[in-house]
N, C-alpha and C positions, 0 to 999 in steps of 0.2 A: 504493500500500500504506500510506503515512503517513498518511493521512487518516483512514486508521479503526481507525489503531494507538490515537491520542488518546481517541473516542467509547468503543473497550473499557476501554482504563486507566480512565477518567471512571467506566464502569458497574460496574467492579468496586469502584472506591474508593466508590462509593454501596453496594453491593451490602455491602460491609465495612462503614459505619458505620451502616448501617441495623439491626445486629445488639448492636452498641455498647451497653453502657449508659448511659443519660443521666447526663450531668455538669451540673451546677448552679454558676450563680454565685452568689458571696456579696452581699448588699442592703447590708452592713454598710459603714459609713461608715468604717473603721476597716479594711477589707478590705487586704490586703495589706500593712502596717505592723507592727512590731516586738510590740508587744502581740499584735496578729493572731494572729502567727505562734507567738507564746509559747504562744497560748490553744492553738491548734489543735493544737501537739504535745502538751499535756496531753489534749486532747480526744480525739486518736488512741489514743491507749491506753486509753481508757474503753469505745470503740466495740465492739459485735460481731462476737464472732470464731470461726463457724462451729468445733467441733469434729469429728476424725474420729474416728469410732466405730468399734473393732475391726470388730465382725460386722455392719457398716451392709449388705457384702451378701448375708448371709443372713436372710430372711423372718421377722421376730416372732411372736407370736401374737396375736391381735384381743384388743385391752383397753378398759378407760373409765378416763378419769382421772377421778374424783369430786373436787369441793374440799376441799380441806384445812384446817387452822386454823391460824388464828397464835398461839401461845402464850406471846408473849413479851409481859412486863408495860411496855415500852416505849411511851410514846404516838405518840410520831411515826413509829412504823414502825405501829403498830397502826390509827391517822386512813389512811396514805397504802395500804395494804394490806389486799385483802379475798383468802378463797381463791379465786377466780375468776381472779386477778392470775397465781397463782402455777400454780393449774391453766393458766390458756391457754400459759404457757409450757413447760410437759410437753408439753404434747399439740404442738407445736411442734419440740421436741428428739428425744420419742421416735418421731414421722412421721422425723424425719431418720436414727432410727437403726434405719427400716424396718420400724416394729411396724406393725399395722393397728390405727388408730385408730377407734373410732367417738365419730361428733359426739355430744357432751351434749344441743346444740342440738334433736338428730333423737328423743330421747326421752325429751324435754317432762317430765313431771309424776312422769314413771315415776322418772327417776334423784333428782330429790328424796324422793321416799319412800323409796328404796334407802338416799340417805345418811341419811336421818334415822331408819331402822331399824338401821344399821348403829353409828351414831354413840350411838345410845341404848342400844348393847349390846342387841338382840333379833336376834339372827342366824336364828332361825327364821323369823321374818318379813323377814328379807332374801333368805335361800335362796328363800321362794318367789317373791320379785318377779323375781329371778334366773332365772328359767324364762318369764319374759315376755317378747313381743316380742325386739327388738334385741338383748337381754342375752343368748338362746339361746346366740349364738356368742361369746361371751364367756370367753375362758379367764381372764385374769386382770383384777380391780379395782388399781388403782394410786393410792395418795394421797400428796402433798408434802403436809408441816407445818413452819413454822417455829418453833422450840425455843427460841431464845437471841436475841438482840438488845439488846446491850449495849457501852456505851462503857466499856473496860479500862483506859485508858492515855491520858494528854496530857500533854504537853510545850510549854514554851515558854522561851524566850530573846531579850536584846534589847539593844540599847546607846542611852542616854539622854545625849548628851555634852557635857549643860546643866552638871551639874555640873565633869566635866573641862575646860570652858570657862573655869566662874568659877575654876576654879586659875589658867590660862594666864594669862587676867586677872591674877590677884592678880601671880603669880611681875613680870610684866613690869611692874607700881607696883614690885617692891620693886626692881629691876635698877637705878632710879636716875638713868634716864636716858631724854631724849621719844624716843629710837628705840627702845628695850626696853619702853615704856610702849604706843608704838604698835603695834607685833608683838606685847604683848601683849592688844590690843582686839582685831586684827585674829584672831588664833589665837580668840581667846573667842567672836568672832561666828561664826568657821566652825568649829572643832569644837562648840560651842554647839547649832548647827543640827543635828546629824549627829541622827539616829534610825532604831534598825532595831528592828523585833520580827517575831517567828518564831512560830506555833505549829501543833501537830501532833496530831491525838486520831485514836486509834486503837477501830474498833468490832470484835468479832466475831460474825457471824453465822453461826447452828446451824440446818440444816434436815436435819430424816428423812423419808427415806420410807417404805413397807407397800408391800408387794405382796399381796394378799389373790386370794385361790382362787375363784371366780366360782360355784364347784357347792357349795363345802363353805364358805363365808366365814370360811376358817380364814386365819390369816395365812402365809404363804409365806416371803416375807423382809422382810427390814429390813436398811437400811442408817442412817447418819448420816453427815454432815460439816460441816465451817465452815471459814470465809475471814474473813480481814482488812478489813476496811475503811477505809482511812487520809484524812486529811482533813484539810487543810492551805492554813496563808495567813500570807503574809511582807509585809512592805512595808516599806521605807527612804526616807527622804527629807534631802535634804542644799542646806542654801542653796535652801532652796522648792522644788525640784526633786523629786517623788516617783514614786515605783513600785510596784507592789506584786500580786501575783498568789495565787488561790486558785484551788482546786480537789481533787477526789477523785473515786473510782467515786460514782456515787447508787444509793439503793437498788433501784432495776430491775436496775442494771447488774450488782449482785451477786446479786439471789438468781436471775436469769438464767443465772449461772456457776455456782452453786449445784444450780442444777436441770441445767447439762447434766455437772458433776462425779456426780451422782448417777444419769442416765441412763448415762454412758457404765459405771456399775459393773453398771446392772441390764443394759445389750445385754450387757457381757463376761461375767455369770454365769448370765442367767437367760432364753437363748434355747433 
């Protein structure tokens, strides 16, 4: 009987990690060390993190995400950002929160002319593309826009201890004497050394969405909201010795948040 206790156990632990998902080693030369580790719990909290959506199981209605705009006079959000960005990640969020999507991809030349009738205020000539193809089953048009994109707030702080050095210095010439003289070099050279600076800038971005009415191109709803975005980096260094760490969300990472903040209000009102 023990002979083929082993071969089962064997098939099932295959049978079990065959299902697994893959874990990756790190290449980084730096893999496992204190930095490492420092990075990757900042990292972890940057990462994607599925939301549950009230009525994820009840059935949506078939929509298109059209692209959006980005409206904010920001340059580096406006260079790293097109609405394509911003659309693929709706169509992404509200698949999760069980709407029936249809692909942009699937109707080509058509959804460009929808937005650009739509967007140039002719809604007459959106209605009827609206009656074409694809678009038939279409209850609702859906658009992400980003509104705001702006740094609010930074902060910084630090300690320079060149100066409280040359006191130590001075104080341990006037003490009078070569051991006070010498405790005072020796305090000069090491708090001397000592440097930290700190600083901190805080962004907020604003995105709205429309939900527009597929038969009537009237608008449905709208919502808005905005999040924080912090962004930060310290470093110290003492007797040559330095350290020093940055990090913040990037801007995928928020308007990703952004966009599923905004889906989960359209599954909770507007199924």
């Amino acid at each position: 009987m023990r002979q083929y206790i082993a071969p089962i156990a064997l098939a099932l632990a295959c049978a079990g990690s065959a299902h697994a998902q893959p874990v990756f080693d790190s290449p980084s030369p730096t893999a496992g060390s204190d930095t490492s580790k420092q990075a990757n719990e900042m990292a972890d909290k940057a990462m994607y993190k599925p939301v549950e959506y009230a009525n994820a199981a009840k059935k949506g209605p078939a929509l298109v995400v059209i692209p959006g705009e980005v409206k904010s006079n920001n340059a580096s959000f406006t260079q790293k950002y097109g609405p394509n960005n911003i659309a693929d990640y709706a169509e992404l969020e509200l698949g999760k929160a069980n709407f029936k999507i249809l692909e942009r991809s699937d109707m080509g030349p058509l959804l460009n002319e929808f937005t650009l009738a739509y967007t140039m205020g002719d809604p007459s000539a959106a209605r009827k593309l609206l009656q074409k193809g694809k678009f038939k089953t279409t209850k609702y048009v859906v658009k992400f826009d980003i509104l705001k994109a702006e740094q609010v707030a930074q902060a910084q702080q630090g300690f320079d201890g060149r100066a409280v050095g040359k006191l130590l210095g001075v104080f341990g010439a006037f003490s009078g004497s070569m051991g006070g003289a010498q405790a005072g070099a020796v305090g000069e050279t090491v708090v001397g050394s000592v440097q930290t600076q700190e600083n901190t800038g805080v962004w907020i971005i604003g995105m709205r969405y429309k939900i527009i009415d597929a038969n009537t191109t009237e608008q449905v709803a709208t919502g808005y909201t905005e999040e924080k975005m912090e962004l930060g980096a310290k470093g110290s260094s003492v007797m040559g010795v330095s350290s020093g760490a940055s990090g913040g969300l990037t801007l995928d990472s928020m308007v990703q948040r952004l966009v599923q903040k905004n889906v989960w209000e359209i599954d909770s009102k507007y199924k």
